[in-house]
C-alpha positions as CSV (number, residue, x, y, z in Angstrom):
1,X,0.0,0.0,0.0
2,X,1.5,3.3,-1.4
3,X,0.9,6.9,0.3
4,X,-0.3,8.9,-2.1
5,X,2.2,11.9,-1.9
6,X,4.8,9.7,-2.1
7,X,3.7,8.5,-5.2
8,X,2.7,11.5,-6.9
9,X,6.7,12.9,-6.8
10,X,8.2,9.9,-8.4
11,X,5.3,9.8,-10.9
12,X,5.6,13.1,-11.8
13,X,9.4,13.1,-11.8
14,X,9.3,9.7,-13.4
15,X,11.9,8.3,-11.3
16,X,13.3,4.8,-12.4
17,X,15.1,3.8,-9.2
18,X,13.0,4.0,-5.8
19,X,13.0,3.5,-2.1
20,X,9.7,2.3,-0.9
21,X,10.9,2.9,2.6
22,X,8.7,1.1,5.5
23,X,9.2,2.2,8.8
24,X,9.7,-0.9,11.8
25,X,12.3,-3.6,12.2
26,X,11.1,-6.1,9.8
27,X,12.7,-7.5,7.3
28,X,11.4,-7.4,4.0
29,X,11.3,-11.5,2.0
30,X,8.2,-11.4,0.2
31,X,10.0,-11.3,-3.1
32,X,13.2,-12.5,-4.8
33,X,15.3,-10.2,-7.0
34,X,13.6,-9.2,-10.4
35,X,9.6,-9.7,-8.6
36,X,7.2,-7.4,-9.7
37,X,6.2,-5.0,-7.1
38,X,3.0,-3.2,-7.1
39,X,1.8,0.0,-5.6
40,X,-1.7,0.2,-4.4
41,X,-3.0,4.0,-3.1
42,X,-4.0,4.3,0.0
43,X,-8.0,4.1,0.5
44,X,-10.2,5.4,-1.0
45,X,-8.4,5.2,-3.9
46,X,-8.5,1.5,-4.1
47,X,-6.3,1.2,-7.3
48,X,-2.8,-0.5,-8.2
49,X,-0.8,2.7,-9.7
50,X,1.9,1.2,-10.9
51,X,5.0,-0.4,-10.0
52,X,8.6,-1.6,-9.8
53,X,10.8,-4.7,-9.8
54,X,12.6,-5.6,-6.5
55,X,16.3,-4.9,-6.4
56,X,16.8,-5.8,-2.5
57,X,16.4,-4.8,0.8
58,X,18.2,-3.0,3.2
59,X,18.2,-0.9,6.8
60,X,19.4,3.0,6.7
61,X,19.6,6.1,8.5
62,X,17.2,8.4,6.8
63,X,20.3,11.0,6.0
64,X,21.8,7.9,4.2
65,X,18.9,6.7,2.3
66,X,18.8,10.5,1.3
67,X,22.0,10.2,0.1
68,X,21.7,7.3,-2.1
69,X,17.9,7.7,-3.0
70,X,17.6,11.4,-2.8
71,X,13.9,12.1,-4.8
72,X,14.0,8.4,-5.3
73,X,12.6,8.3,-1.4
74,X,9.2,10.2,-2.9
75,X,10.1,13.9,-1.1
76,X,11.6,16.4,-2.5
77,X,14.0,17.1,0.4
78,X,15.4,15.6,3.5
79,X,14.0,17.7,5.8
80,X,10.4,16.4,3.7
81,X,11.8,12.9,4.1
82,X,12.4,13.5,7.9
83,X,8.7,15.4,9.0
84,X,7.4,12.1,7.1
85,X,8.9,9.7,9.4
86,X,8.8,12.1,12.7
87,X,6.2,10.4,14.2
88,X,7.7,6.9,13.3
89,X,11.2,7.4,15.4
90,X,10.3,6.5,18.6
91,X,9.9,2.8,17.3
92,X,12.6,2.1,15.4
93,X,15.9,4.0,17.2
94,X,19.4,2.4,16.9
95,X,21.9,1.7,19.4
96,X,23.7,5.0,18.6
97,X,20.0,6.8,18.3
98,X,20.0,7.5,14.8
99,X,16.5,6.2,13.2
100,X,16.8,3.8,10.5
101,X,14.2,2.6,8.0
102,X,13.3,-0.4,5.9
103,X,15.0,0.1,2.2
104,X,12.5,-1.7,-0.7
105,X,14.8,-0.9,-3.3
106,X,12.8,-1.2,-6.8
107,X,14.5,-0.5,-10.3
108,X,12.5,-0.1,-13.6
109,X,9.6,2.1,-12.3
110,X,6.3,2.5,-14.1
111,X,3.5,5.1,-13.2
112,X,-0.1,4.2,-15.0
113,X,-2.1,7.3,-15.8
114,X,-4.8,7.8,-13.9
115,X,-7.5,5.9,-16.9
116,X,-5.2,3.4,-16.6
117,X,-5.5,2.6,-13.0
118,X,-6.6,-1.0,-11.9
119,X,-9.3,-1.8,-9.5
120,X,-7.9,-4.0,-6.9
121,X,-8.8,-8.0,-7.1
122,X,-11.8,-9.0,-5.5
123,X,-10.0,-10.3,-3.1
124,X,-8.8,-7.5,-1.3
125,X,-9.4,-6.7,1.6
126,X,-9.4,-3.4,3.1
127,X,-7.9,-4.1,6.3
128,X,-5.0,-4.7,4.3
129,X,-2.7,-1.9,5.4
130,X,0.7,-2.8,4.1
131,X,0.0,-5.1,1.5
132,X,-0.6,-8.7,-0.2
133,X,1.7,-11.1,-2.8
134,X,-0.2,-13.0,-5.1
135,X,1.3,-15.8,-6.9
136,X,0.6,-15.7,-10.9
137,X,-0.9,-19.3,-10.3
138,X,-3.6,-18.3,-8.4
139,X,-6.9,-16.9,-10.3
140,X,-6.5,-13.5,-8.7
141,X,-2.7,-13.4,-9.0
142,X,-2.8,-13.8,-12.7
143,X,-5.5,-11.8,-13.7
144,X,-3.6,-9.0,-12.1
145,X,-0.4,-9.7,-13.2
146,X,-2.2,-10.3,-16.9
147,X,-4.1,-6.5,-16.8
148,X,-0.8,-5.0,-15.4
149,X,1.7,-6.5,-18.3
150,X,-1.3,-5.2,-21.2
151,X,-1.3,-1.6,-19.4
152,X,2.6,-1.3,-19.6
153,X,2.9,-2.8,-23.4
154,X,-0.2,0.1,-24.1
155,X,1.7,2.5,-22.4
156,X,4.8,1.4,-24.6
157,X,3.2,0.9,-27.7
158,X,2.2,4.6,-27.6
């Protein structure tokens, strides 16, 4: 699931290489290198977006995922990146005090227009607040994965 600001700066920068940061200590495994990642807005705009393909996953300070990410984090600034995350600190402090977040590095970015947007499968629910995988052998999973492949060859074919 996608915050909506942060989406709109790399869609409207067009940004290839992004950090879907995540605040917390968890690890992210869902997907190998080269999985398609999706993004889904934030209700009520129940829609997949766009997307990326998983690079990998690391931990960093915010200055440091500025550094390597800079608009690639979806603000326009640290100090943007930072008042984001403000509220988030208290939970996820190092030992030397320095707040880190979870790195989702994806490569290859695509951003659907908005007539292009996909309802999400019938299968979502809404109390899902950071997510769902769906395996392309499942009904669901390939239907999705079949809509979002036909929107990015329109979108090339253009």
């Amino acid at each position: 699931v996608t915050d909506n600001n942060w989406f709109k700066v790399l869609q409207t920068n067009e940004i290839k290489t992004v950090n879907f940061w995540r605040p917390g200590k968890s690890a992210f495994k869902v997907l190998d290198e080269g999985g398609l990642f999706l993004f889904k807005l934030h209700a009520p705009y129940n829609f997949i977006v766009g997307g990326g393909y998983f690079k990998e996953f690391n931990r960093e300070t915010i200055k440091n995922a500025w550094d390597k990410y800079g608009i690639g984090n979806g603000t326009f600034t640290l100090k943007e990146l930072e008042d984001r995350l403000s509220g988030l600190r208290y939970k996820n402090l190092v030992d030397d005090g320095e707040f880190e977040i979870g790195c989702i590095i994806l490569e290859d970015c695509f951003y659907l227009k908005q007539e292009d947007w996909i309802n999400v499968p019938e299968d979502w629910k809404s109390c899902n607040v950071s997510g769902k995988s769906y395996d392309t052998n499942s009904e669901y999973g390939q239907d999705l994965f079949n809509k979002v492949m036909k929107k990015i060859k329109n979108r090339c074919d253009k």
